[in-house]
N, CA, C and O atoms as a printed pandas DataFrame, in Angstrom:
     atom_number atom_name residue_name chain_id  residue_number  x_coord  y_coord  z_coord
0              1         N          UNK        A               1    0.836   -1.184    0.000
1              2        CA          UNK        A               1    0.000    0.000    0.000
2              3         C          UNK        A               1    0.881    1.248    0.000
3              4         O          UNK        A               1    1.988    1.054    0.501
4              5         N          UNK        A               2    0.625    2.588   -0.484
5              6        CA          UNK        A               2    0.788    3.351   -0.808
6              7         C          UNK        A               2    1.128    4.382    0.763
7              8         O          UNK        A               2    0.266    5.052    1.330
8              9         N          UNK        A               3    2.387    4.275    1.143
9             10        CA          UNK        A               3    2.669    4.881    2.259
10            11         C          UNK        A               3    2.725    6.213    2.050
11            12         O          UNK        A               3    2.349    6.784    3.074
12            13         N          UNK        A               4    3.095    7.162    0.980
13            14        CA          UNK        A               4    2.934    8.587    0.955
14            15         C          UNK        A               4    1.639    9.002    0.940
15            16         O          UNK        A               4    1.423   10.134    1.374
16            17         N          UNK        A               5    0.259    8.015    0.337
17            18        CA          UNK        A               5   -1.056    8.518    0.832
18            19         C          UNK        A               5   -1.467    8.095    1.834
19            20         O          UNK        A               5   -2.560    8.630    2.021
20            21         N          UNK        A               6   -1.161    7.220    2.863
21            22        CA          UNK        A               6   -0.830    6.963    4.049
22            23         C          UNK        A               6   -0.514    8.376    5.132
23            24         O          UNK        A               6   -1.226    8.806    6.039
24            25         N          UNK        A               7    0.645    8.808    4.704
25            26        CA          UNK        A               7    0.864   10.483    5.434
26            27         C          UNK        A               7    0.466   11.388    4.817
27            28         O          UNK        A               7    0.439   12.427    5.476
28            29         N          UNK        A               8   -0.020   11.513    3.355
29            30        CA          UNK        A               8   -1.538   12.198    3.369
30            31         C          UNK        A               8   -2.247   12.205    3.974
31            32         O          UNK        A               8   -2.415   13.390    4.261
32            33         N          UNK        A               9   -3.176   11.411    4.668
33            34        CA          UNK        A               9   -4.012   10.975    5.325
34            35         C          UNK        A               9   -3.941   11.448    6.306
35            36         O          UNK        A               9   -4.682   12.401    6.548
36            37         N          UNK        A              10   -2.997   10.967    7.304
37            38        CA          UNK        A              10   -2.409   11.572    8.684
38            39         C          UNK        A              10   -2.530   12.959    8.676
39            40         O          UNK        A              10   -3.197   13.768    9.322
40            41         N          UNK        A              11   -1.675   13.028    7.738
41            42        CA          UNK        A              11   -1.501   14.892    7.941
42            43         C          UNK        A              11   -2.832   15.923    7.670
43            44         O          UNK        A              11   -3.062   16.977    8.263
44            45         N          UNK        A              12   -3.419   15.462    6.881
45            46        CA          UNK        A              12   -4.976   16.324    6.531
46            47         C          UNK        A              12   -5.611   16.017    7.600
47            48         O          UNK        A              12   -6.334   16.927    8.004
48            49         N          UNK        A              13   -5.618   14.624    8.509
49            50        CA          UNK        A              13   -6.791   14.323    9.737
50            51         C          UNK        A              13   -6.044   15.214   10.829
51            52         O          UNK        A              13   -6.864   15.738   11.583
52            53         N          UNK        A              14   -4.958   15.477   11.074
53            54        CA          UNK        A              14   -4.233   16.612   11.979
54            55         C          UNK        A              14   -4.686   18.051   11.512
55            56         O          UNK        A              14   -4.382   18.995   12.242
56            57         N          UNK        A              15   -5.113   18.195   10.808
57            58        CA          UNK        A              15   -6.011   19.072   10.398
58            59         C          UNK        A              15   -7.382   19.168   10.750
59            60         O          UNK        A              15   -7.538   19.612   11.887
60            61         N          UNK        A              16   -8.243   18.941   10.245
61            62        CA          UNK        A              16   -9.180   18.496   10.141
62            63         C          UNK        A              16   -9.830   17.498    9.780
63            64         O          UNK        A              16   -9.381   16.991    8.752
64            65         N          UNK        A              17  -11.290   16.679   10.489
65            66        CA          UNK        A              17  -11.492   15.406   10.593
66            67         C          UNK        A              17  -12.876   15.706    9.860
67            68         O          UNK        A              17  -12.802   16.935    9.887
68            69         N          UNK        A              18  -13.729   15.517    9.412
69            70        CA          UNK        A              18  -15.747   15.909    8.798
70            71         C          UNK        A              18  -16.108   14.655    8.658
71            72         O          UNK        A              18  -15.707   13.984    7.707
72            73         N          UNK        A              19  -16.950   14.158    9.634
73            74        CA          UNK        A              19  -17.617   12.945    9.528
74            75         C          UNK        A              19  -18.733   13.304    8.546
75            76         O          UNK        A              19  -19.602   14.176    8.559
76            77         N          UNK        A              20  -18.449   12.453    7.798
77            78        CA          UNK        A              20  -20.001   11.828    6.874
78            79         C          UNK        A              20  -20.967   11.558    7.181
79            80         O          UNK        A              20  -20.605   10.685    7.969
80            81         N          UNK        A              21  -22.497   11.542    7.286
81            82        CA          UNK        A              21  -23.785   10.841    7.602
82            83         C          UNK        A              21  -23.383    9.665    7.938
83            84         O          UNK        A              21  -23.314    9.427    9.144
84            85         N          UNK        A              22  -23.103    8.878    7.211
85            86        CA          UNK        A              22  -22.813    7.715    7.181
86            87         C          UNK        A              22  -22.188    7.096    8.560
87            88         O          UNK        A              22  -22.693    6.392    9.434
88            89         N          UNK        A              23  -20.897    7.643    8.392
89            90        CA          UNK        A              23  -20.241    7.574    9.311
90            91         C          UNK        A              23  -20.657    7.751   10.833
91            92         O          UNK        A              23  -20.335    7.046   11.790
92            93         N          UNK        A              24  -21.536    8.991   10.796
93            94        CA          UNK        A              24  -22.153    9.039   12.138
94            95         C          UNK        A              24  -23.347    7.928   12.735
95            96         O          UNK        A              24  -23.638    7.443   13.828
96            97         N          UNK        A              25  -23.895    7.832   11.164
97            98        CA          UNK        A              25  -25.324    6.706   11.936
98            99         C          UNK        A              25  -24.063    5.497   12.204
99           100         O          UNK        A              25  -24.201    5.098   13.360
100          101         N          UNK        A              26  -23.310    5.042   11.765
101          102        CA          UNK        A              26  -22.559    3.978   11.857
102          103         C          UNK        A              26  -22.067    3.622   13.449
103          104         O          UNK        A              26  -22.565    2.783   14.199
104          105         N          UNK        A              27  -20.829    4.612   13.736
105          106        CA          UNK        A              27  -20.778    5.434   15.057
106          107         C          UNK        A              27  -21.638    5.396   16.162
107          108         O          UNK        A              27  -21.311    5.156   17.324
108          109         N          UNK        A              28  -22.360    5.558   15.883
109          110        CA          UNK        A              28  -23.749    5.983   16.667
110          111         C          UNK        A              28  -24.540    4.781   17.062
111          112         O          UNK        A              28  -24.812    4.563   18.243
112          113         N          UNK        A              29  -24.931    3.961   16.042
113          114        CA          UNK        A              29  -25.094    2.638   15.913
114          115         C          UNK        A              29  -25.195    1.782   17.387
115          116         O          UNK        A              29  -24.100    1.643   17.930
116          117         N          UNK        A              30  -26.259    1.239   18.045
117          118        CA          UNK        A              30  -26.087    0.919   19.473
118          119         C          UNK        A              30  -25.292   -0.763   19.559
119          120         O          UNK        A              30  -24.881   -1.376   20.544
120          121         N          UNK        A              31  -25.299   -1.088   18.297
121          122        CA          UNK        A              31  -24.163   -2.368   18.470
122          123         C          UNK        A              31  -22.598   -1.814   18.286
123          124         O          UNK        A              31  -21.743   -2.674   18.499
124          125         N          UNK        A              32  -22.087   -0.411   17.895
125          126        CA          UNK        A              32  -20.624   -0.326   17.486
126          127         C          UNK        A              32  -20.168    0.910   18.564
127          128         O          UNK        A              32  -18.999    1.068   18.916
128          129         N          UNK        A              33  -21.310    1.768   19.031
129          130        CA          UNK        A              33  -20.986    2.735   19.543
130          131         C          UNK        A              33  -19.110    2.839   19.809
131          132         O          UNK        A              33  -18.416    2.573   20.791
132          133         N          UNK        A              34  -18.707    3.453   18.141
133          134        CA          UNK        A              34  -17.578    3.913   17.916
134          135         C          UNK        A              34  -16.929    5.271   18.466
135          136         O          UNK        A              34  -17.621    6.187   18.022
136          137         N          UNK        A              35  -15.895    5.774   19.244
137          138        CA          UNK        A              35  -15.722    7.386   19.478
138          139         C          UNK        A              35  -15.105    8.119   18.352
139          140         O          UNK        A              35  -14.651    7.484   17.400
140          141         N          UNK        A              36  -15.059    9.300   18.388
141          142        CA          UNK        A              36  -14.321    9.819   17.585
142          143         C          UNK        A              36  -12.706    9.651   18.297
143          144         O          UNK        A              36  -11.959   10.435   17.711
144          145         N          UNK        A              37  -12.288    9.209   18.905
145          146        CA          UNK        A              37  -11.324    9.219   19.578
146          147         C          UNK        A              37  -10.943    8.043   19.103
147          148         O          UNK        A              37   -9.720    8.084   18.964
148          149         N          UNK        A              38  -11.431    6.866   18.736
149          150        CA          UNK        A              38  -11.130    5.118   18.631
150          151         C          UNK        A              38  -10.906    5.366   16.563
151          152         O          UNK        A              38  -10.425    4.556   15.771
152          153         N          UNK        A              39  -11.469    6.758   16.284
153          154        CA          UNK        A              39  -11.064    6.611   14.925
154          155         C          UNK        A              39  -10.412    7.233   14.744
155          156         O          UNK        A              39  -10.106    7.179   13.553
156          157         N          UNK        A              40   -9.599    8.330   15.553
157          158        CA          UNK        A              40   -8.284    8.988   15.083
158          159         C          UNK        A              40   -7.553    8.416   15.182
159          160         O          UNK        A              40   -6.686    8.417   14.308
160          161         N          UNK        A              41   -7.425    7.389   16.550
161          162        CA          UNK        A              41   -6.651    5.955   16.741
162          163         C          UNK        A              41   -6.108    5.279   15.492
163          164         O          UNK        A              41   -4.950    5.077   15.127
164          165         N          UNK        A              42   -7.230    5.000   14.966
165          166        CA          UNK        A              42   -7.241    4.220   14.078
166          167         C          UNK        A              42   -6.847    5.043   12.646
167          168         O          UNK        A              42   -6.357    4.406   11.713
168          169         N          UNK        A              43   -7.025    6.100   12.564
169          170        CA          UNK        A              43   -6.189    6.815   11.304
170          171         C          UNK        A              43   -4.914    7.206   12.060
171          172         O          UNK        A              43   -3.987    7.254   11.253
172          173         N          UNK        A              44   -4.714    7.356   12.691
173          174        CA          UNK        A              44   -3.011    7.601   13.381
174          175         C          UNK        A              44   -2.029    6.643   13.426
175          176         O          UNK        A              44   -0.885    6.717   12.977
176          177         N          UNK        A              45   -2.693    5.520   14.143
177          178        CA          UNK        A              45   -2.076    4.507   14.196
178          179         C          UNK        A              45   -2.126    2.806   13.659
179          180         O          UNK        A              45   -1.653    1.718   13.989
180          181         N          UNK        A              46   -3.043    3.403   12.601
181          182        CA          UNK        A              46   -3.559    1.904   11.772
182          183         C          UNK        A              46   -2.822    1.899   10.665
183          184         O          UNK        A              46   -1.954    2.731   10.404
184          185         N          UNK        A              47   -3.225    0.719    9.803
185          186        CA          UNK        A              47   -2.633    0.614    8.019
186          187         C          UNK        A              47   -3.773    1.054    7.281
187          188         O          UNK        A              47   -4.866    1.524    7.596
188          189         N          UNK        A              48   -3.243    0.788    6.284
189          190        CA          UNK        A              48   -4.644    0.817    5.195
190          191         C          UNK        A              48   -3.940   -0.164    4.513
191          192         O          UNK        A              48   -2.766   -0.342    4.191
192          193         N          UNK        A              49   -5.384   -0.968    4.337
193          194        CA          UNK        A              49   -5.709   -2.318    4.307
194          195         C          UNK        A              49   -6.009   -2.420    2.475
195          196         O          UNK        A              49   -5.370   -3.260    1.840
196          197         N          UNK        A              50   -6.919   -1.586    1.819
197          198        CA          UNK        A              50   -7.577   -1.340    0.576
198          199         C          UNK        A              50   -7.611    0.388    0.147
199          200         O          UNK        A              50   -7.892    1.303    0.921
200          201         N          UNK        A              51   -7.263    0.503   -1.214
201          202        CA          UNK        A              51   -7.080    1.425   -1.838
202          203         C          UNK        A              51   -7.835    1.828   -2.384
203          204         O          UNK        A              51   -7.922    1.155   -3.412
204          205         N          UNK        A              52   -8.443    2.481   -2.381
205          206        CA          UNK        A              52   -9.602    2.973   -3.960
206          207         C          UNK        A              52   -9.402    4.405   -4.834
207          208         O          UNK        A              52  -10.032    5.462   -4.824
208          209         N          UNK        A              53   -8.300    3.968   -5.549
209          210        CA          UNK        A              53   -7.754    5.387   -6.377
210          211         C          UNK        A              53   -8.747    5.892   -7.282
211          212         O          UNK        A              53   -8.501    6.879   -7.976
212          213         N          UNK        A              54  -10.331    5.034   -7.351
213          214        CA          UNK        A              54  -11.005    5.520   -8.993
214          215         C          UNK        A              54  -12.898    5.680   -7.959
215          216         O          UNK        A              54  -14.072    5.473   -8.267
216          217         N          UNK        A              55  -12.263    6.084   -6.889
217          218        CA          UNK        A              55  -13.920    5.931   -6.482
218          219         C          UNK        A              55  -14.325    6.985   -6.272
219          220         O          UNK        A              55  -13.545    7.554   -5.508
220          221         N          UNK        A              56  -15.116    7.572   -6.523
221          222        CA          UNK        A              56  -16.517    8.717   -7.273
222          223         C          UNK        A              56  -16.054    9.628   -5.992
223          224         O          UNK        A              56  -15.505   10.635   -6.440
224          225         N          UNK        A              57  -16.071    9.636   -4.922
225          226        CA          UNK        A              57  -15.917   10.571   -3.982
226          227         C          UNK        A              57  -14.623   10.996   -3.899
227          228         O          UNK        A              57  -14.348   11.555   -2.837
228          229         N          UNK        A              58  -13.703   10.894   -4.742
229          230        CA          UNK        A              58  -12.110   11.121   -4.648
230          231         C          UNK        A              58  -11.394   10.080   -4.047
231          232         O          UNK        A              58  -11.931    9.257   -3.305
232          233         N          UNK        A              59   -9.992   10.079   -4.387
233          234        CA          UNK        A              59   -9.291    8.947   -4.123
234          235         C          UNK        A              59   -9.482    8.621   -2.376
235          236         O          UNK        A              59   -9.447    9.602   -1.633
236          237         N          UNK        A              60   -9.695    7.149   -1.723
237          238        CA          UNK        A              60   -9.759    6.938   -0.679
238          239         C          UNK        A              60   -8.935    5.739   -0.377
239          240         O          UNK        A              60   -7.963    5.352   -1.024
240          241         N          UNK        A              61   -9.432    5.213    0.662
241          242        CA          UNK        A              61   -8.659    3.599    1.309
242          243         C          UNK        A              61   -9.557    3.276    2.611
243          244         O          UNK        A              61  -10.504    3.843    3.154
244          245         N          UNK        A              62   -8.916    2.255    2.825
245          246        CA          UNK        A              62   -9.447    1.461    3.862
246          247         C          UNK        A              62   -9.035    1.145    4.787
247          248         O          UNK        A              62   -8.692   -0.037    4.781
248          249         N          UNK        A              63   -8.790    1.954    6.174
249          250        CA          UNK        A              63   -7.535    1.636    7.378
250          251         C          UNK        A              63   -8.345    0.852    8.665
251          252         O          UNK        A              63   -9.458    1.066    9.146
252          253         N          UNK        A              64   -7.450    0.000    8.956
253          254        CA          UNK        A              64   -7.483   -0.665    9.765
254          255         C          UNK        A              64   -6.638   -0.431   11.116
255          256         O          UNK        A              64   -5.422   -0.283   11.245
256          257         N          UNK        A              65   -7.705   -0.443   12.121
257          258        CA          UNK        A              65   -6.409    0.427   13.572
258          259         C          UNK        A              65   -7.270   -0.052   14.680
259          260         O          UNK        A              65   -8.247   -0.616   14.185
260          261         N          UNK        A              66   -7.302   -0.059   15.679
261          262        CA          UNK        A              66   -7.253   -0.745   16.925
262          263         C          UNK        A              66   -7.998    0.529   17.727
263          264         O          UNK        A              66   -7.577    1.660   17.968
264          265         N          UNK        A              67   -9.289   -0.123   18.044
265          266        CA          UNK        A              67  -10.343    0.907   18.965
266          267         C          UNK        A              67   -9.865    0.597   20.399
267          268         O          UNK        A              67   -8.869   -0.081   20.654
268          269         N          UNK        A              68  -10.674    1.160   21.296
269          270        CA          UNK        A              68  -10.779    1.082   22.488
270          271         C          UNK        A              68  -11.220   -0.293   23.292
271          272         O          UNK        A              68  -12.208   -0.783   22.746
272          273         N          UNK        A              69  -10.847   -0.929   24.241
273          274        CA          UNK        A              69  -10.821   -2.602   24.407
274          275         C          UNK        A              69  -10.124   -3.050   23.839
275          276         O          UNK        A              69   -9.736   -4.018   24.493
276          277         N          UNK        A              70   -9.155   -2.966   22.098
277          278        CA          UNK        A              70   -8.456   -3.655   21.694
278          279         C          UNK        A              70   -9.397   -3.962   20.323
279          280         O          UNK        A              70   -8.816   -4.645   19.480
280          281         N          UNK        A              71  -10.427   -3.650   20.076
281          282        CA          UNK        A              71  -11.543   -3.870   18.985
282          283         C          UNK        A              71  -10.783   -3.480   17.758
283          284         O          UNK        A              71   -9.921   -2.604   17.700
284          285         N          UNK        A              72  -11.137   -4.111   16.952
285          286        CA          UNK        A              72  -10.751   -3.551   15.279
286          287         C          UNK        A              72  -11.587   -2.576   14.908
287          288         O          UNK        A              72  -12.811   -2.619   15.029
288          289         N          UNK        A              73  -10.823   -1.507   14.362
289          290        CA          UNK        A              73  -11.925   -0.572   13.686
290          291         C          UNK        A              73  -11.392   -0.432   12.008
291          292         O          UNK        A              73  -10.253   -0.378   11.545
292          293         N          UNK        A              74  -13.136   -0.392   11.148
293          294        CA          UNK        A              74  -12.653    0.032    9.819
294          295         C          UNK        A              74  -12.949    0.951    9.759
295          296         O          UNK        A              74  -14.080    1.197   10.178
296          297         N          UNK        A              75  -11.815    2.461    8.989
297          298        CA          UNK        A              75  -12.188    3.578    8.828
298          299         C          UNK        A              75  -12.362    3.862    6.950
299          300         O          UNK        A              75  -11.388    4.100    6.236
300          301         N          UNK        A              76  -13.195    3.806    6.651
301          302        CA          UNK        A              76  -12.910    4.347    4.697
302          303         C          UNK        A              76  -12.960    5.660    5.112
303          304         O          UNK        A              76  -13.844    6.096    5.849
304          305         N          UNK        A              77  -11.476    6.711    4.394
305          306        CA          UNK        A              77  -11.855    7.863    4.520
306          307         C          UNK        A              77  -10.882    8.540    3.220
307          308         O          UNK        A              77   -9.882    7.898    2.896
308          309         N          UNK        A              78  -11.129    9.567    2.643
309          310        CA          UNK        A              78  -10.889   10.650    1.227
310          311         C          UNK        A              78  -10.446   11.805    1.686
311          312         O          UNK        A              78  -11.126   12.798    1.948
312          313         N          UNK        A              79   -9.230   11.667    1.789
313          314        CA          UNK        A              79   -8.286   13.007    2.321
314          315         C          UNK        A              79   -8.987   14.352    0.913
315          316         O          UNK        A              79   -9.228   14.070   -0.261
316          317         N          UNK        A              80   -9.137   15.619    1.519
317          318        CA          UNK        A              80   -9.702   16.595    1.290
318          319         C          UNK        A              80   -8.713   18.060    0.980
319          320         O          UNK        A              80   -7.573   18.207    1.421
320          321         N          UNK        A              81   -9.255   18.795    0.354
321          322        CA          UNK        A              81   -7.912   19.961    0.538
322          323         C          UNK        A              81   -7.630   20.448    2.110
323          324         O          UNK        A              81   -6.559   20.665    2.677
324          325         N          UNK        A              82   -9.456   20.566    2.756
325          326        CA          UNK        A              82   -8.806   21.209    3.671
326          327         C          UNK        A              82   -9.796   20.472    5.152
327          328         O          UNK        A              82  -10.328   21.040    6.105
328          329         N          UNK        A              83   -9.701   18.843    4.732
329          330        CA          UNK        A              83   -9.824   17.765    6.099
330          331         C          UNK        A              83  -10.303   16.374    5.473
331          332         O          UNK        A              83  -10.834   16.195    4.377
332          333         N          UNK        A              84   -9.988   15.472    6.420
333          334        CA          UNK        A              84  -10.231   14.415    6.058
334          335         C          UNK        A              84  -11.774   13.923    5.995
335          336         O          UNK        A              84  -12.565   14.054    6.929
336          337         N          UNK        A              85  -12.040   13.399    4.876
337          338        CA          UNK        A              85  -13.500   12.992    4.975
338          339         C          UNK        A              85  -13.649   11.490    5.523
339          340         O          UNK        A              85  -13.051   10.512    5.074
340          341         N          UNK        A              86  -14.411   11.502    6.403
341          342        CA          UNK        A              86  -14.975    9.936    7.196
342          343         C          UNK        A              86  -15.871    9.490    6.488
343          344         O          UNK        A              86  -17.036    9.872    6.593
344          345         N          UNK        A              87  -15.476    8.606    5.650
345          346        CA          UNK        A              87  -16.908    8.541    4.769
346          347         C          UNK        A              87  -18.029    7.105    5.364
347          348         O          UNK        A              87  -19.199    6.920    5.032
348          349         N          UNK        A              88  -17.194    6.271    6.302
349          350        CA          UNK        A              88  -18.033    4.932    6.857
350          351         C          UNK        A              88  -16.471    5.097    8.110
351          352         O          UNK        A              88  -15.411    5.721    8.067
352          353         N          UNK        A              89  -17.497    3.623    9.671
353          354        CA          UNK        A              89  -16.754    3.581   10.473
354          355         C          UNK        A              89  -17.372    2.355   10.952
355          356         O          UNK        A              89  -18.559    2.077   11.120
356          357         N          UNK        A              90  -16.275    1.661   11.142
357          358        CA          UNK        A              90  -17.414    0.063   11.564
358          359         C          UNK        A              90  -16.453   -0.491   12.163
359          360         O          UNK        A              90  -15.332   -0.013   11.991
360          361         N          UNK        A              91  -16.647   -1.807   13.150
361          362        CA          UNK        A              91  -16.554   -2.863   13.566
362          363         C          UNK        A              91  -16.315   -3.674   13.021
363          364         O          UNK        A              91  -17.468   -4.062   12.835
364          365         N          UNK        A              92  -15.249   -4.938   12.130
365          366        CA          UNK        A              92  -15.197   -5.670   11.360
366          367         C          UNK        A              92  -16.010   -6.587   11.580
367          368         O          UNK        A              92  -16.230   -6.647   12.790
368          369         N          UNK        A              93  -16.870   -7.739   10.704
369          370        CA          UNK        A              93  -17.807   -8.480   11.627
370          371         C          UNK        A              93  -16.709   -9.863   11.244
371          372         O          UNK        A              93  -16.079   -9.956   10.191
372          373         N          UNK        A              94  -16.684  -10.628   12.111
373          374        CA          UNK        A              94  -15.727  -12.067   12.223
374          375         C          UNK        A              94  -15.851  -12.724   11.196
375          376         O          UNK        A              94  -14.856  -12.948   10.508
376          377         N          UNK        A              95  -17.294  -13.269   10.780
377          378        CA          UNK        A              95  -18.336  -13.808    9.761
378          379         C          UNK        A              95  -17.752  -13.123    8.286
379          380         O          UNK        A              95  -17.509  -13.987    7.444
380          381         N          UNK        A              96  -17.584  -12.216    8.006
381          382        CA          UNK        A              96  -17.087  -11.403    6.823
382          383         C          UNK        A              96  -15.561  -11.652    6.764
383          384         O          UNK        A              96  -15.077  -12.026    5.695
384          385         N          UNK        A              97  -14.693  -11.447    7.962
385          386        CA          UNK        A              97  -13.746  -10.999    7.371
386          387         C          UNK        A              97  -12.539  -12.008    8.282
387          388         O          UNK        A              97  -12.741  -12.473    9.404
388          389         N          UNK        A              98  -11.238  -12.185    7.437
389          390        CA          UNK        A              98  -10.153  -13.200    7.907
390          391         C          UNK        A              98  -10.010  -13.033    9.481
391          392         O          UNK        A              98  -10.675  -12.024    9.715
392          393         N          UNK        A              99   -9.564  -13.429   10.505
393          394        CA          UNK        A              99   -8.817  -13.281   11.599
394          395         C          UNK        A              99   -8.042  -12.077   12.106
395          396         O          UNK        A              99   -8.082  -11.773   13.298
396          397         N          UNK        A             100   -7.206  -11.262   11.051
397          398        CA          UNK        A             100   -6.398  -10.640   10.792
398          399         C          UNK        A             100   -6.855   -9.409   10.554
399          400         O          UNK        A             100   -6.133   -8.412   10.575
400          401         N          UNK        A             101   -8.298   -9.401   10.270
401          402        CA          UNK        A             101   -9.223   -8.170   10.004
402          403         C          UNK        A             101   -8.954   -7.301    8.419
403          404         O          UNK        A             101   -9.639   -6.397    7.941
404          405         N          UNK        A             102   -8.007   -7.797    7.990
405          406        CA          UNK        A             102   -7.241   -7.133    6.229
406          407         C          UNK        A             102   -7.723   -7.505    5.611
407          408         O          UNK        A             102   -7.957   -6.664    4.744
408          409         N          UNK        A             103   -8.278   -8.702    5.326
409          410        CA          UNK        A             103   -9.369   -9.289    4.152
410          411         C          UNK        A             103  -10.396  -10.068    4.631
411          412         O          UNK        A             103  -10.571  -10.842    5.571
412          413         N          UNK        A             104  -11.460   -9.326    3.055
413          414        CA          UNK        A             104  -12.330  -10.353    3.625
414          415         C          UNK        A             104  -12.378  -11.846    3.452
415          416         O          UNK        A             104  -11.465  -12.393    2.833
416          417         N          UNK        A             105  -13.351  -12.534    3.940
417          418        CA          UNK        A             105  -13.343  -14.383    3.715
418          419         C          UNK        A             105  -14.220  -14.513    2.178
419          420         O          UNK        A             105  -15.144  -13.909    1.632
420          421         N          UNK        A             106  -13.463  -15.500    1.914
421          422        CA          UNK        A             106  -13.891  -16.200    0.434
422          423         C          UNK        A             106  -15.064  -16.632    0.464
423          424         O          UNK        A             106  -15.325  -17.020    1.603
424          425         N          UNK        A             107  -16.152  -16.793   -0.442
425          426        CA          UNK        A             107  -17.629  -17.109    0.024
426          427         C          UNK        A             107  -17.232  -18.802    0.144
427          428         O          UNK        A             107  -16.519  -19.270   -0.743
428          429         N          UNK        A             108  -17.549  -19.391    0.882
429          430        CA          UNK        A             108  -17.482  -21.212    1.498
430          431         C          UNK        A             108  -18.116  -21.160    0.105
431          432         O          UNK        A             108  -17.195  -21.317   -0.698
432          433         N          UNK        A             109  -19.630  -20.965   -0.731
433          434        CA          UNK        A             109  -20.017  -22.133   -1.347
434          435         C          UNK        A             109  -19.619  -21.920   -2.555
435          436         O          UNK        A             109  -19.108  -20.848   -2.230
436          437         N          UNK        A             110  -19.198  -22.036   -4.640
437          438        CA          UNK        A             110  -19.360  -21.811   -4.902
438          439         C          UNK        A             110  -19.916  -20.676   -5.896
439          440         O          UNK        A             110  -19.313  -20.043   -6.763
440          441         N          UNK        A             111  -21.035  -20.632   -5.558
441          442        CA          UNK        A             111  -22.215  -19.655   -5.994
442          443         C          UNK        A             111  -22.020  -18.486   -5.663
443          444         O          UNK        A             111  -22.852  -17.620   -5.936
């Protein structure tokens, strides 16, 4: 992954942070109740996991960083001229995704 948009990232959220709708019902959410504190965490001190250089809201990714308890958090967020956009904030669910929380699981059947 792309470590200079990596400290893009960093450096625009040291700036400024603008949660998305999204992001907030997510957040907010009475199964994830995420802080804004467990996602600077997690853009400060996480990776990014997935890239998305061609997606409609400007170039973004997918970081992976360590909430509060030790929880995985996923942050998708689109560094901005002037702050980072939060565009989703979630909880990885086990069922979806490897051990490791970086990818997801292969569908078991087939189909």
């Amino acid at each position: 992954m792309s470590v200079p948009f990596l400290e893009a990232v960093r450096k625009i959220a040291r700036k400024r942070i603008l949660y998305l709708p999204h992001a907030l019902d997510a957040m907010n959410s009475p199964t994830e109740l995420i802080t804004a504190d467990e996602v600077r965490q997690a853009i400060v001190h996480g990776q990014i996991i997935e890239e998305y250089p061609e997606d409609v809201r400007g170039r973004s990714c997918l970081i992976l960083g360590t909430g509060n308890r030790k929880r995985p958090i996923h942050v998708v967020c689109s560094p901005k001229e002037e702050f980072l956009a939060v565009i989703t904030v979630y909880v990885p669910d086990e069922q979806r995704w490897e051990s490791d929380w970086k990818r997801e699981r292969s569908e078991i059947s087939g189909g």
